[in-house]
N, C-alpha and C positions, 0 to 999 in steps of 0.2 A: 504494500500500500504506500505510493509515494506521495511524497511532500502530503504527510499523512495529516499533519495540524493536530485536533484532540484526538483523531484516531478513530474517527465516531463509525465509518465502513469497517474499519477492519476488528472493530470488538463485536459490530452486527457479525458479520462474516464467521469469526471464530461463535458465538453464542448460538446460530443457527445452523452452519453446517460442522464446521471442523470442529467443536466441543464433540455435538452427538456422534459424528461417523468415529472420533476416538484420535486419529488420526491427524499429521499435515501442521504446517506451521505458519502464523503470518508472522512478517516483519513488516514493519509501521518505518518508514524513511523520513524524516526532520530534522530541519536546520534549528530549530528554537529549542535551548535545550530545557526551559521550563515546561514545554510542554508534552518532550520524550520523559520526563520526571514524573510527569504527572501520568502518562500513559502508563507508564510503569509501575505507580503507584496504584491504579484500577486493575491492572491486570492481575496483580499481587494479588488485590482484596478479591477480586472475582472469583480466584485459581486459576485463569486460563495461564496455564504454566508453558502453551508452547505458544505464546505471544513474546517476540522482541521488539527492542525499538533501538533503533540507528540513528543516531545525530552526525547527519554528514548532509551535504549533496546531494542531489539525484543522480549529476554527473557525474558524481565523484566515488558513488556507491558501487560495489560488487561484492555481491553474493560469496559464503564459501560455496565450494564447488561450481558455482559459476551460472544454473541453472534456478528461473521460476517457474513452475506450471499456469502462474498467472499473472498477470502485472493489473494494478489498477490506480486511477490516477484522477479524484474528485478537485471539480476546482482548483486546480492547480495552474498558479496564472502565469496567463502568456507563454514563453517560452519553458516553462515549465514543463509541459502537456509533449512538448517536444523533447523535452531530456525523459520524458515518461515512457514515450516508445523508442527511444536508442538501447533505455537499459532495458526493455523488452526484447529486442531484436540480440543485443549482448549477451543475453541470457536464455534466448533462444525459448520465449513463451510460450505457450501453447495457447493461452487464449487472453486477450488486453480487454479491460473495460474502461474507457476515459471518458468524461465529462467536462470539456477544458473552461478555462473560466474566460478572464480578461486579454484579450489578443492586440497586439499592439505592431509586432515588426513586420507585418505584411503590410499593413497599413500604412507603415513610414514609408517602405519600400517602394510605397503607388506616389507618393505625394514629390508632385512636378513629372511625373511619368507624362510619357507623351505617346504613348503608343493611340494604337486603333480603337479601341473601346475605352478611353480614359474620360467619357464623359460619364462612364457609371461612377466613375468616384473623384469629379469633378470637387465637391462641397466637401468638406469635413466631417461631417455627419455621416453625410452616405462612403465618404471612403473607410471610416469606422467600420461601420454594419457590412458594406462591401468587404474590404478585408479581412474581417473574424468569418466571414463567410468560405470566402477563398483557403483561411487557412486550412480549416477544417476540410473542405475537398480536397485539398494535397495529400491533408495526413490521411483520409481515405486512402487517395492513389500510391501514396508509399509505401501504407501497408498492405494495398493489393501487389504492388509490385515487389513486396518481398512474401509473398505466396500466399498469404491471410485471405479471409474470405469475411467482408467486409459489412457490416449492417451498422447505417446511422438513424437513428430514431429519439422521441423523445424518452426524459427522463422521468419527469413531472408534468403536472402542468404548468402552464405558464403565470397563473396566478401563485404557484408556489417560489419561482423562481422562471426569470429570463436567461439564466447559464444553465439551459436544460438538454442540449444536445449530448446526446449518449453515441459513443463511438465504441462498438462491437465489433471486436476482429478477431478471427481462429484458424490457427494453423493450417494449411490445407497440402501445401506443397513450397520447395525450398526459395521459387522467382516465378514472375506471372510477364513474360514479354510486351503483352500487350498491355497492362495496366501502367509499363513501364514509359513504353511508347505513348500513353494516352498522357499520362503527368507529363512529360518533355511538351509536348504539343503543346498543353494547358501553359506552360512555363513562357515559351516563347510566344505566345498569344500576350500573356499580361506584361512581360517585361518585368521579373521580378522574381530573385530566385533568391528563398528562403535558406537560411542557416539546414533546418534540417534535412536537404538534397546534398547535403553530405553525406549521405547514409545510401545512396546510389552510387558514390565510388568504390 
C-alpha cells in the first residue's frame, strides 16, 4: 500500500481478507514518520501481526525479495501514482489498484504547447481537467503496454469524492505491441512526454 498516509486500505484489506484467509502480508509505504508510528501502533492493538510499515519513498522503496502480488496506491498525488506503478512493474505485480489524486506535470507540460489540438487546453482550467485526464490515459497505455489488462472505472460516487477514478490492471502477458504503438501515437499527437515513458526504455 503506497504512500499509505493513516493506512486506512490497507488495515481494510488485512481485516477482511488477509486476517481470515490466515495468510499474506501488507506493507503500508510512508514518508511521514508520525504516521508509520501511529500505523504501527493500530496494528499492534489490533494483532494484525503481519502488517509493516516502511518510512521511505515510493521510489526509493524495495521489497525483500523483490516481489508484490499486488500494488495499490489511494490518493497519492501527482506524480506519486507514477512512482506507484514503477515499483509495481519493479516488483513484477500481479495485479495494481490506483486511484490517483492531484495531477499536475502533464499539465505544465501542455502550457504554451502549440501543437494541433492545443485549443483543448487553451485556458487554465481546462488545461487542468485536460491534463489529469491525459494523465490517467497514459498510465492506462503503459500498463497495457507492459502486458496488464486494463479497467478504468469509478471509485465512489462523485458526491463522495471528485478523485474517484479507479485504475484496475492485471497481469496478463510480459508486453502488448500495440498498446505500445497506441501510447507513442497519443505522445506525438499532444507534444508532451511524461517522466513516466521512462519505463518504455
Amino acid at each position: 500500500d503506497l504512500g499509505a498516509g493513516k493506512s486506512y486500505l490497507g488495515f481494510v484489506l488485512y481485516d477482511l481478507i488477509l486476517g481470515p484467509a490466515g495468510h499474506g502480508r501488507v506493507v503500508g509505504v510512508e514518508t511521514r514518520a508520525d504516521l508509520i508510528e501511529a500505523s504501527r501502533a493500530l496494528a499492534l492493538e489490533s494483532d494484525f501481526d503481519r502488517m509493516e510499515f516502511v518510512a521511505s519513498p515510493i521510489a526509493e522503496t524495495v521489497l525483500p525479495g523483490g516481489r508484490a502480488d499486488m500494488v495499490t496506491a489511494l490518493h497519492a498525488c501527482d506524480t506519486a501514482t507514477d512512482d506507484a506503478i514503477r515499483f509495481a512493474l519493479r516488483h513484477e505485480a500481479k495485479t495494481i489498484a490506483l486511484v490517483p489524486c492531484c495531477q499536475a506535470e502533464v499539465a505544465q507540460l501542455l502550457k504554451g504547447g502549440n501543437g494541433p489540438l492545443r485549443q483543448l487546453w487553451r485556458h487554465p482550467i481546462q488545461r487542468r481537467e485536460f491534463g489529469a485526464h491525459v494523465t490517467n490515459v497514459i498510465r492506462g497505455l503503459v500498463l497495457e503496454a507492459h502486458g496488464y489488462m486494463v479497467r478504468v472505472t469509478e471509485l465512489t460516487g462523485l458526491e463522495h469524492s471528485l478523485k474517484n477514478e479507479l485504475i484496475l490492471a492485471e497481469r496478463h502477458q510480459r508486453s502488448n505491441a500495440q498498446a505500445k504503438a497506441e501510447l507513442e501515437r497519443l505522445i506525438d499527437q499532444l507534444g508532451v512526454r511524461p517522466a513516466l515513458l521512462d519505463t518504455m526504455t
